[in-house]
C-alpha positions, -999 to 999 in steps of 0.1 A, spaced: -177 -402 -841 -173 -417 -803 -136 -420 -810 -133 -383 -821 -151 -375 -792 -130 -391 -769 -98 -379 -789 -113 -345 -782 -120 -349 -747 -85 -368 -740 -64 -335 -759 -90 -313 -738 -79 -334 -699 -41 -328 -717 -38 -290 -717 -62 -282 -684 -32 -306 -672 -5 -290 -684 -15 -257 -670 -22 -267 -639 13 -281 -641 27 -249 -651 7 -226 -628 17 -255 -601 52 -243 -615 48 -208 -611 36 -209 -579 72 -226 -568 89 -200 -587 74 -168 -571 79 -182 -537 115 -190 -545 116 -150 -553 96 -139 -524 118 -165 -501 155 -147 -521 136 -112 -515 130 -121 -478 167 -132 -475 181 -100 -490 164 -79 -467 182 -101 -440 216 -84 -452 205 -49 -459 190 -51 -418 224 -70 -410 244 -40 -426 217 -7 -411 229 -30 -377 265 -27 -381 263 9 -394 240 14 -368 214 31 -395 187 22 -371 160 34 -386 171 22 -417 172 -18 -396 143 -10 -388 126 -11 -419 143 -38 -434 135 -62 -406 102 -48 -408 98 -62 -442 120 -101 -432 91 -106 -405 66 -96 -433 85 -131 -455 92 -153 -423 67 -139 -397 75 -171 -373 113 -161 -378 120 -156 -337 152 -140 -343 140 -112 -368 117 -107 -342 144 -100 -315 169 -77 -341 136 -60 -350 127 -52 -313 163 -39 -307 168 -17 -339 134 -5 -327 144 7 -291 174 22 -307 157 41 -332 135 56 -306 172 67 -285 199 68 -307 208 96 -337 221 75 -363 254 89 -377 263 60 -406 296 67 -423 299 77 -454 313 48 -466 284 26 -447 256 51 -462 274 42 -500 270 2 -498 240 5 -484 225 27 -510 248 5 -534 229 -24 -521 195 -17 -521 196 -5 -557 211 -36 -566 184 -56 -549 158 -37 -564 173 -42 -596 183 -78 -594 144 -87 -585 128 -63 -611 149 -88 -633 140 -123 -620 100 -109 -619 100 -97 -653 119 -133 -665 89 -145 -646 64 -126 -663 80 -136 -695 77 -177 -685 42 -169 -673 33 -154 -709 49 -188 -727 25 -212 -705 -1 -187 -712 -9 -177 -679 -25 -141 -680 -28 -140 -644 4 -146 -634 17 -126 -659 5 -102 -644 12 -105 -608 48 -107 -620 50 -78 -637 33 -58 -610 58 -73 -587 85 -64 -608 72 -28 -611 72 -25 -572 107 -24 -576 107 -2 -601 86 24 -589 100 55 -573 83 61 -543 68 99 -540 66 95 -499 93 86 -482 104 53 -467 96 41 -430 72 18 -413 42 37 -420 50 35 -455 63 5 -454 27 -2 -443 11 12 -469 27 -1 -498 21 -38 -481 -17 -27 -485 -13 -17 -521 6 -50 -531 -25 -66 -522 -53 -40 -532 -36 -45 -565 -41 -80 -566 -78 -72 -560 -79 -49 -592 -85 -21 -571 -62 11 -569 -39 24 -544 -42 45 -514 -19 69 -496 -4 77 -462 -25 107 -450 -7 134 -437 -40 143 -414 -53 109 -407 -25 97 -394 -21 132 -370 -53 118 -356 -38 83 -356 -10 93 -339 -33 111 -310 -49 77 -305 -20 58 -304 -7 77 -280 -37 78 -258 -40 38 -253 0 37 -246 -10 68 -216 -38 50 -202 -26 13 -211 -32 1 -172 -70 14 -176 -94 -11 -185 -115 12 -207 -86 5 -234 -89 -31 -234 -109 -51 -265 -134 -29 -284 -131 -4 -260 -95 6 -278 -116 22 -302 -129 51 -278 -112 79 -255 -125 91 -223 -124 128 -221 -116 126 -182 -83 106 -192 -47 121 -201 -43 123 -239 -78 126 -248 -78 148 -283 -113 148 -302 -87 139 -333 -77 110 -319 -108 100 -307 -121 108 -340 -96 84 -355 -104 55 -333 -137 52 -341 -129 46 -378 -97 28 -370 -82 -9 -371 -54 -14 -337 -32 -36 -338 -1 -43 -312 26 -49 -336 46 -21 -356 26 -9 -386 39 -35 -415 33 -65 -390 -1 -48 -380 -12 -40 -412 -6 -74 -424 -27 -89 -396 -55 -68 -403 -52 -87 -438 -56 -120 -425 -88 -113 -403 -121 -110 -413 -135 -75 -402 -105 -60 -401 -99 -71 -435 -129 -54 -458 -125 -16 -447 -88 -17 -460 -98 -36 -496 -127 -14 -503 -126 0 -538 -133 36 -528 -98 37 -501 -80 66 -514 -59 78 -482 -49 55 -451 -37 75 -419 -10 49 -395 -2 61 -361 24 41 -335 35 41 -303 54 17 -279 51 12 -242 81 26 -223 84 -3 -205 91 -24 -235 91 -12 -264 94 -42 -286 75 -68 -307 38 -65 -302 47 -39 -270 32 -12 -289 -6 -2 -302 -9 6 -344 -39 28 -349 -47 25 -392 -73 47 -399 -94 38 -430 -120 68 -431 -99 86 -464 -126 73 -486 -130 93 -523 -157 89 -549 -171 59 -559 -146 42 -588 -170 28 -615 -140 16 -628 -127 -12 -608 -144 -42 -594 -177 -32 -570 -174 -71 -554 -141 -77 -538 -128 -114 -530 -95 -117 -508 -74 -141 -512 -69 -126 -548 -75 -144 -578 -44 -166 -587 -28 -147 -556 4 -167 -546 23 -171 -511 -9 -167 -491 -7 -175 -453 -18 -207 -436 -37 -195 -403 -63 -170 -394 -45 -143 -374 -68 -137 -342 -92 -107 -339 -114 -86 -316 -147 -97 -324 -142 -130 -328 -159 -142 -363 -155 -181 -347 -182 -196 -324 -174 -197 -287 -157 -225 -278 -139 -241 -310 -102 -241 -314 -86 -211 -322 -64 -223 -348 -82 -219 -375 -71 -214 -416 -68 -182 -434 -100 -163 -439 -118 -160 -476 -136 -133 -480 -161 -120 -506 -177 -82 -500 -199 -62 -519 -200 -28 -514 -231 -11 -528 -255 -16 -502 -265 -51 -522 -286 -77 -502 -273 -109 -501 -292 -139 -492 -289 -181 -494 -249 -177 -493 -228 -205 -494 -185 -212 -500 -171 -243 -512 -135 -243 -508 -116 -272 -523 -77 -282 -522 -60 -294 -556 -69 -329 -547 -105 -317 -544 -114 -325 -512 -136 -303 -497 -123 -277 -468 -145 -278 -434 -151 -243 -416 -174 -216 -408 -196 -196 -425 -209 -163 -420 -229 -140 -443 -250 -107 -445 -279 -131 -442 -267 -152 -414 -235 -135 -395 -214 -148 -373 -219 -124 -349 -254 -107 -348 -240 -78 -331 -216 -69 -361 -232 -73 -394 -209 -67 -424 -220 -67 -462 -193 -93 -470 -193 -139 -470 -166 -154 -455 -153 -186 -451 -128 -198 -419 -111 -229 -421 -113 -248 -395 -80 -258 -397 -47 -237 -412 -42 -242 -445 -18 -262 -462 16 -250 -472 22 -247 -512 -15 -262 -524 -36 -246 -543 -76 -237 -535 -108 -231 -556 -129 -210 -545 -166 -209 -551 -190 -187 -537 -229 -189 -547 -255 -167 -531 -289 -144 -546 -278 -108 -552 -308 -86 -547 -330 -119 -557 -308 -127 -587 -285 -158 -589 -248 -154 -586 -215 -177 -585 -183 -166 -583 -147 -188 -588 -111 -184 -584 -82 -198 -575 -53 -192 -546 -23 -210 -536 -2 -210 -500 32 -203 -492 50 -229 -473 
């Protein structure tokens, strides 16, 4: 009977093996993907650069800083094609127009291909998650879009790539929100020299200063504002911690993205990104109520916490810190004796910082949702458990799942 038992427990070591190996696999394959994506946005920017389809360049290098956001040069052809949009009518010949239309359908088409292959391989090693991450990958490509195409967009579907992940459904670019975006925007590039714009006070408009509107000061108060153009913005909001939980709530139905850049720049991060996140609908029974972030068996996840206004991290410690885990309830639940364990693949246990409804790390901004900063960034293609104990409203809960990092 001990031999059977061992047998048993020897087969049972085998298999969790082999799919760790093979979600260890897939993880290397979708970053190969995301890497070929990023790459092939290179030469659709290269071409809109060329043609001088500037708007067009605009958009594609929008989306190579969103693959390589430490890429210095992307950063510089981004700033340029931005300027240019901003004072130059693109006139594309009709030859340039033709490839690049013939080369972003073949892109699409090429990756809806490799993601469904993908999702096909995930399905053989039996990994239901991946599966369908893939497929939903794949299907980003083959979606037609009903708005059209730009940074604000562009934005947008970057936050429902990653609401999706959640299990939670999409939201759209509001044409009114982002009017009242827009207004704000504007005002903090007017009064950029006053120092009633700096910090949290971003948020708010003076009625005795230029630009004041009670739409944009409207949208402010309910806003994330960020410095970089609205992908690259919208992204960083994404790897915070506050900024973070208003976009991945379950009841988001409409986003509104507003931009402007200061004249005497204009480039990378020379700009303010207002994203509202008031377009809230009715509460969706239907989809998960507790939201955690990094998504389950989520792949190509950053290293490093991207900075914010409050600071979630005690005074005084090193700024560099890992990638924020979040998990947030959203039903007014109270949440009490919380704590995160969050473990590489070798299982050694991840130092950081804590902060909960019960104990926050900041008493003068409470949220609803646990989060976890490493101390330290993360490290590049490993994979993380997650576990997250607390008492919801008295009763015991636990919560697992797993992430991994892009290089």
């Amino acid at each position: 009977m001990k031999r059977l038992i061992a047998l048993a427990f020897l087969a049972s070591t085998a298999t969790l093996l082999l799919a760790e190996d093979a979600a260890s696999e897939y993880a290397k394959r979708a970053k190969k993907l995301a890497d070929e994506e990023g790459l092939s946005h290179v030469s659709l920017a290269t071409h809109c650069e060329n043609a001088k389809m500037w708007k067009e360049a605009v958009e594609h290098w929008s989306a190579v800083m969103d693959f390589f956001p430490d890429n210095k040069d992307g950063a510089e052809h981004l700033a340029k094609a931005e300027q240019r949009a901003d004072l130059v009518v693109s006139r594309a010949s009709a030859a340039d127009a033709a490839t690049y239309a013939n080369g972003l359908a073949g892109m699409k088409k090429t990756m809806s291909k490799k993601w469904r292959d993908l999702a096909a391989w995930a399905k053989s090693k039996g990994l239901e998650g991946e599966e369908a991450e893939a497929i939903s990958r794949a299907e980003d490509f083959e979606a037609v879009k009903k708005n059209s195409t730009g940074p604000m967009q562009a934005a947008v579907d970057l936050l429902n790539r990653e609401r999706k992940k959640c299990k939670i459904g999409p939201a759209e670019l509001g044409k009114d929100l982002s009017d009242g975006a827009q207004k704000h925007a504007d005002y903090l590039i007017k009064n950029d020299a006053h120092p009633s714009t700096r910090g949290l006070g971003s948020h708010n408009e003076d009625p005795s200063l230029p630009g004041y509107t009670e739409e944009g000061a409207r949208a402010g108060r309910q806003s994330d504002i960020g410095m970089s153009p609205p992908p690259q913005a919208m992204k960083g909001m994404l790897g915070t911690f506050y900024h973070r939980i208003p976009l991945l709530h379950p009841d988001l139905k409409k986003v509104g993205i507003g931009y402007a850049k200061l004249a005497s720049g204009g480039g990378w991060g020379r700009g303010r990104c207002v994203i509202d996140y008031s377009g809230k609908g009715e509460k969706d029974e239907k989809v998960p109520r507790v939201i955690g972030y990094p998504a389950d068996k989520a792949t190509n996840v950053q290293l490093n916490f991207d900075n914010e206004s409050p600071d979630p991290i005690p005074q005084g410690e090193d700024e560099e810190a890992g990638m924020p885990v979040t998990l947030a309830w959203v039903d007014g639940e109270t949440i009490t004796d919380a704590d995160v364990e969050l473990r590489s693949a070798d299982g050694v246990r991840v130092d950081g910082y804590l902060s909960s409804p019960e104990k926050p790390a900041r008493s003068d901004f409470p949220n609803e949702a646990i989060c976890f900063i490493p101390k330290n960034p993360l490290s590049g293609a490993t994979k993380y458990h997650v576990k997250v104990t607390a008492k919801v409203n008295g009763e015991a809960f636990v919560k697992e799942w797993d992430f991994t990092t892009g290089r």
